[in-house]
C-alpha positions as CSV (number, residue, x, y, z in Angstrom):
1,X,-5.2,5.1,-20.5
2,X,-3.0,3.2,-18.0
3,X,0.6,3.3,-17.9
4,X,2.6,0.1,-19.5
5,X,5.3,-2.2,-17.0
6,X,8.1,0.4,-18.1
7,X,6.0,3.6,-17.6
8,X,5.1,2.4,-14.3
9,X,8.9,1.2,-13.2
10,X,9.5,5.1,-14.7
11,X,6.7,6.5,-12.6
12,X,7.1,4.6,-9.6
13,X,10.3,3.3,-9.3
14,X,12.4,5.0,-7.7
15,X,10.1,6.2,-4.6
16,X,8.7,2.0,-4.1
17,X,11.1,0.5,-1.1
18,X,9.0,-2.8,-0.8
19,X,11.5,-5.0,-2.6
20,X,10.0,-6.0,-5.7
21,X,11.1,-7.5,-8.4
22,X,11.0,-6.0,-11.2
23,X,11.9,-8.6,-13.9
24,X,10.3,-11.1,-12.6
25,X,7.2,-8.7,-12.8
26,X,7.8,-8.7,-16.5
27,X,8.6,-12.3,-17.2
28,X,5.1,-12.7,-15.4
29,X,3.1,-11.3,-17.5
30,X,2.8,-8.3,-14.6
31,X,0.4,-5.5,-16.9
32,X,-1.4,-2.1,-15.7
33,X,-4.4,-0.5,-14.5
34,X,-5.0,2.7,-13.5
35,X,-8.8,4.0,-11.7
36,X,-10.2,6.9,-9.5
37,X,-11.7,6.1,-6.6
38,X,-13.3,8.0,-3.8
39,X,-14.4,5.9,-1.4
40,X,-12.4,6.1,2.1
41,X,-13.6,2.9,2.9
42,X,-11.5,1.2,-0.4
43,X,-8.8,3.2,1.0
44,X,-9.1,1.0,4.5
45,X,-9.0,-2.0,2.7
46,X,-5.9,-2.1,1.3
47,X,-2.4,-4.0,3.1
48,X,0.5,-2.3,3.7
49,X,3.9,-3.5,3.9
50,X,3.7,-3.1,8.1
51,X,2.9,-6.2,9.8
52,X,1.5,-7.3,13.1
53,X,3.2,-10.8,15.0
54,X,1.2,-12.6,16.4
55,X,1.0,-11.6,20.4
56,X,0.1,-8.1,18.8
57,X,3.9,-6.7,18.9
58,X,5.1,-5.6,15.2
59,X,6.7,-7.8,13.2
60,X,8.2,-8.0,10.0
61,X,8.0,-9.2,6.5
62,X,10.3,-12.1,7.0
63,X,8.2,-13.8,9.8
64,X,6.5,-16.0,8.6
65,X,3.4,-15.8,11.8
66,X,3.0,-12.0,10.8
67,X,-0.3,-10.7,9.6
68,X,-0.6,-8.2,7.0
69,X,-1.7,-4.3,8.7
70,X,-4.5,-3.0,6.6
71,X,-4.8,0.9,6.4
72,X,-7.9,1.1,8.3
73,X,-5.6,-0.8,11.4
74,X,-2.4,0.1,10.7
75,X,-3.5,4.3,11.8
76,X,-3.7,3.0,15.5
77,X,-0.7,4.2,17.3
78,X,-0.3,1.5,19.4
79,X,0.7,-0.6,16.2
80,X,3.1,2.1,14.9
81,X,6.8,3.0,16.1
82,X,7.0,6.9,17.4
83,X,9.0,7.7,14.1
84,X,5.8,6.3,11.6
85,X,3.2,7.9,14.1
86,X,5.1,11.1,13.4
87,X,5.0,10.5,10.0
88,X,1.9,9.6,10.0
89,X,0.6,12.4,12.0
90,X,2.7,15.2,10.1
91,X,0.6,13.8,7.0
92,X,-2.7,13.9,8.7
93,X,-2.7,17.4,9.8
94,X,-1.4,18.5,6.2
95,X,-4.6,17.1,5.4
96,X,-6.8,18.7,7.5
97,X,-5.3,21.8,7.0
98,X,-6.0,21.6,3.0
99,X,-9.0,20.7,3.5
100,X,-11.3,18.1,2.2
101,X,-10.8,15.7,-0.1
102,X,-7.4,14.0,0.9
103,X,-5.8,13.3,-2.8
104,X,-3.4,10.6,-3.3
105,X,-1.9,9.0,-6.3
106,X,-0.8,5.4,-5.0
107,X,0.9,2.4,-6.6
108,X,-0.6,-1.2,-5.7
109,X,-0.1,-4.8,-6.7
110,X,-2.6,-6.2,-7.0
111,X,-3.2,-10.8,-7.2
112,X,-5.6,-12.4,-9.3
113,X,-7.9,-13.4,-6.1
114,X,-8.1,-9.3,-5.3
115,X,-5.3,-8.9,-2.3
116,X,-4.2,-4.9,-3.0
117,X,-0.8,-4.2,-1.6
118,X,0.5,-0.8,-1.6
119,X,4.0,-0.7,-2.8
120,X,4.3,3.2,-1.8
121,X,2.1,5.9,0.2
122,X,1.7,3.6,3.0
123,X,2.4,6.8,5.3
124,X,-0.4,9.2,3.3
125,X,-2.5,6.3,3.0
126,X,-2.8,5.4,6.8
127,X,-3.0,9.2,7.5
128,X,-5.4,9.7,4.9
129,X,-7.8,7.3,6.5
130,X,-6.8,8.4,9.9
131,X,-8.4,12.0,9.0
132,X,-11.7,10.8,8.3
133,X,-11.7,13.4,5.3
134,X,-13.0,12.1,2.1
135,X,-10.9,10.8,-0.4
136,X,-9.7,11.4,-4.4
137,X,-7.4,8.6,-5.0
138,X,-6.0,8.1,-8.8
139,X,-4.9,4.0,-7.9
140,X,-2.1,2.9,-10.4
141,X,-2.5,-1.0,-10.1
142,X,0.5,-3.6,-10.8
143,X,-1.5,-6.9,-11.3
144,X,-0.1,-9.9,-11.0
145,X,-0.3,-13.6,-9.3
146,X,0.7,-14.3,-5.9
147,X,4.4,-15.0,-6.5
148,X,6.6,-13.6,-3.3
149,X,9.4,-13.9,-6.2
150,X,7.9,-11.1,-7.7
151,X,6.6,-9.3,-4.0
152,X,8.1,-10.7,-1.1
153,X,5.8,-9.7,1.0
154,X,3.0,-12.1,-1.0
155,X,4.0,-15.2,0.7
156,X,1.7,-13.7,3.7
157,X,-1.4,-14.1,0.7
158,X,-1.1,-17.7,-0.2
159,X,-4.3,-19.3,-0.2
């Protein structure tokens, strides 16, 4: 059964640092999902909240020429700063050290045309991938329309 808006908030909440909104979630009509999933290559797919400019430097959120870094990109370390490839990299060999499959438990919004943001885990996710172990994934998804009110990193998904 998948968690309601307030279970979510409860589960979630305080760890998410993407700066959502919360009750404009709600007053949207925002609702639940929760799935398994095991396949590395969903994994890669998803956006996280790091961004790329556009003469390949990183850029942020607020600029409006950045382009969303999926996980299967955003591992490279040429697109990470020396603090998130450490990150990243402590996470990748705790990994490998226990052993196949990576398990993660990761919140996502996700928009009515199928754009999957994670909101937390963008560090295990990215090392996750990075590993090239297999994956267990329990994917807690926030749906939701395309409203940067509600995400504001959604103004980068406009169609």
């Amino acid at each position: 059964m998948s968690p309601t808006l307030p279970a979510f908030r409860e589960m979630f909440g305080r760890f998410i640092r993407t700066e959502l909104n919360w009750d404009a979630a709600a007053r949207s009509g925002c609702h639940v999902s929760t799935r398994n999933c095991r396949l590395r290559t969903e994994l890669g797919e998803f956006h996280t909240v790091w961004y790329l400019g556009p003469h390949g430097g990183r850029a942020g959120v607020n600029d409006p020429s950045a382009r969303p870094l999926r996980v299967r990109e955003a591992g490279a370390p040429a697109l990470l700063t020396a603090e998130r490839n450490l990150v990243v990299r402590e996470f990748e060999n705790e990994f490998v050290r226990a052993g196949a499959p990576a398990t993660l438990e990761l919140p996502v919004y996700e928009t009515e045309s199928g754009v999957r943001i994670l909101l937390d885990g963008n560090h295990r996710a990215v090392a996750a991938h990075r590993s090239g172990l297999p994956v267990d994934l329990l994917i807690h998804r926030l749906h939701g329309p395309a409203d940067a009110a509600i995400l504001p990193d959604l103004v980068h998904y406009r169609g």
